[in-house]
N, C-alpha and C positions, 0 to 999 in steps of 0.2 A: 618282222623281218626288215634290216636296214635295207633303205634305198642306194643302188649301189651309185657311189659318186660319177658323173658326167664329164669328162672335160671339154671346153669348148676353145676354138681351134683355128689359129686365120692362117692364112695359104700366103706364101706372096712367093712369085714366082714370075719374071718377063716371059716366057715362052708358053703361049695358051694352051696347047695341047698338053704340056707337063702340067701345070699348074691344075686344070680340069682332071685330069689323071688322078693327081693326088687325092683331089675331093673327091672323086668319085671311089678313091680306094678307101679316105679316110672316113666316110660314110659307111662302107661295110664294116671296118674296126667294131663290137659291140666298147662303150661308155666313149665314144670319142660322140663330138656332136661341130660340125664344122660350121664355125660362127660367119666366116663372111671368106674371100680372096680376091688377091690383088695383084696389081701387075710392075710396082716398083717401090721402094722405098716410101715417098712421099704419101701414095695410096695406100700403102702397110698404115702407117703415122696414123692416117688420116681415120682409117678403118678401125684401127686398136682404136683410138680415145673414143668413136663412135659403140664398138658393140663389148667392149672390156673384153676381153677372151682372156682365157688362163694361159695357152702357150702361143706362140707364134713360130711357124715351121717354113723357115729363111734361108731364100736364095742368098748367092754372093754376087754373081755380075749382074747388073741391072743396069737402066739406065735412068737418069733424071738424079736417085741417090742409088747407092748401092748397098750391099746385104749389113756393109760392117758400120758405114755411117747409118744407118736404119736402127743395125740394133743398141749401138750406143748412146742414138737421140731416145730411142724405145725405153730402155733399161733407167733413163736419166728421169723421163718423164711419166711413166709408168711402170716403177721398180716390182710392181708385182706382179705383171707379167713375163713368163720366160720364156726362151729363146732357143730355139733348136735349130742351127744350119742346117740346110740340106742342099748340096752341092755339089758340079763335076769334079773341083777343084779341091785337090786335099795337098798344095806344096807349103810348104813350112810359112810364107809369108801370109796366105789366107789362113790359116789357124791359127798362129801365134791372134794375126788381127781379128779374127773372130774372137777369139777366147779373150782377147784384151777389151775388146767393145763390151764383151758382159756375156756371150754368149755360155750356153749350161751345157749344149749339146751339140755334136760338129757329127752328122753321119755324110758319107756320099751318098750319090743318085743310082750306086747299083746295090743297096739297102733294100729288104725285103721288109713286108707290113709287117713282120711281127718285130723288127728292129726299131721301125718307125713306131710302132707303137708301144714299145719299153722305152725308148728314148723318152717321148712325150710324157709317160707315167712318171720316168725317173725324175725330170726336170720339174714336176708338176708336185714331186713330192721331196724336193730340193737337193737334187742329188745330181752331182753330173752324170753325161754317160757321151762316149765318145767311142766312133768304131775302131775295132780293133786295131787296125791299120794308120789311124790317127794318132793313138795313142801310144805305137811304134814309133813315129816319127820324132810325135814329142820326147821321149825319151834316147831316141839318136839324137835328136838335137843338143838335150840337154847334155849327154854324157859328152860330145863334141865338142860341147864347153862353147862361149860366147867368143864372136872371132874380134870382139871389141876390145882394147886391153883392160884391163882387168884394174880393178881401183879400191882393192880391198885396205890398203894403206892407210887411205882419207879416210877411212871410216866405212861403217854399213851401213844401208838406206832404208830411211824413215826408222832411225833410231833402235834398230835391231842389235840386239844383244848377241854375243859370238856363241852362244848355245842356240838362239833359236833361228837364226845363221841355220847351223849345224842340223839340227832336224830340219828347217827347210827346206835342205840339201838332199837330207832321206826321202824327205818326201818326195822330192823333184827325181830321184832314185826308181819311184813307185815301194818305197819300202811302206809295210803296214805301222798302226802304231805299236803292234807287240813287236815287232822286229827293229822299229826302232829304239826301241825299249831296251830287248840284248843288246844292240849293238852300243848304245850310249853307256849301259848301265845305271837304267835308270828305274821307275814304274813307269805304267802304261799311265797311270794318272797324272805324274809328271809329264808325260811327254803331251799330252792333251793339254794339262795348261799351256805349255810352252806355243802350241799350236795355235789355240786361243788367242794369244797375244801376239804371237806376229801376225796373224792373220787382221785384229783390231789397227796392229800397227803397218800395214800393209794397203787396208782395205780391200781386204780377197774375201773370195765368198765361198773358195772348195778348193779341192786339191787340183783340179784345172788348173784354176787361172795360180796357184801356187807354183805349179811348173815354168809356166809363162813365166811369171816372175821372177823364180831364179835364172832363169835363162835369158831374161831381160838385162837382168843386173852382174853377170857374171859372178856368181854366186854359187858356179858349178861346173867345173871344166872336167877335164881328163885329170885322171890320176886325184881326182879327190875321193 
């Protein structure tokens, strides 16, 4: 019989009673195994390169550094550790900037164990996962369109080609690849390379931070 995999798990959270909560819930979880916690930023750092943990389950206000400087120092200096928010604050500027520092996973704090622990699974098996209400956002953001003007003119950024532009745009839609697929008329196969490649040429790592990006770059307004 395999042994069923473990993952092991740092807390960082400034408010002791939250932070103890967590552990104490993330210790009932069965294969979660909680490697250490900490109480800001700099102690998150300091904790990961001491005990390696597979995820890190990240506040956003702290003091000393905070959740989004933390995870983009984390991600820079131990890429193979990933990164799950956990937070009161779910308004468009804490997500876009979590998801841009590197984070895999953005839940709020009235998230129940069995969310907190598919998130941690998802991240841990390279998948984002984002609560639902998050992922609402993103998506009003994006269809909102960027209120920056727009610089499609000059060119597309970091050498995107006006097809994978265009499935980016799906993507940042929430379209699947088979529905991107009708809608371009194209294959599914086609549209996966295409993804491949702006994602090489983007350095994205999921359809997260792809959102993020169109929405960074105006790359996806109204009426497209």
């Amino acid at each position: 019989m395999t042994e069923e995999r473990v993952t092991r798990v740092v807390v960082v959270d400034d408010q002791t009673v939250v932070r103890e909560g967590l552990v104490l819930l993330l210790e009932l979880l069965p294969g979660l195994e909680v490697a250490g916690s900490a109480g800001d930023g700099e102690q998150a750092l300091e904790l990961v390169a001491r005990v390696s943990p597979d995820v890190v389950l990240m506040d956003l206000r702290m003091p000393r550094m905070d959740g989004v400087e933390a995870t983009a120092r984390m991600r820079e200096l131990h890429p193979e550790v990933e990164v799950v928010v956990l937070t009161t604050y779910a308004d468009d500027e804490s997500i876009f900037a979590a998801l841009r520092a590197g984070a895999r996973g953005f839940l709020t704090k009235d998230a129940g164990a069995d969310e907190i622990a598919r998130a941690i699974e998802a991240v841990r098996g390279g998948h984002a996962q984002l609560d639902p209400a998050v992922q609402r956002r993103l998506v009003e953001a994006v269809t909102a369109g960027d209120r920056r003007p727009k610089s499609r003119g000059s060119g597309l950024p970091d050498g995107l080609t006006p097809r994978e532009a265009e499935v980016l745009a799906l993507i940042a839609r929430g379209r699947s690849n088979a529905e991107i697929a009708r809608e371009l008329f194209i294959s599914e196969a086609t549209v996966k390379t295409h993804i491949n490649n702006l994602f090489a040429k983007a350095n994205l790592r999921d359809r997260a931070q792809a959102v993020t990006y169109a929405f960074r770059n105006g790359l996806v307004g109204e009426g497209d």
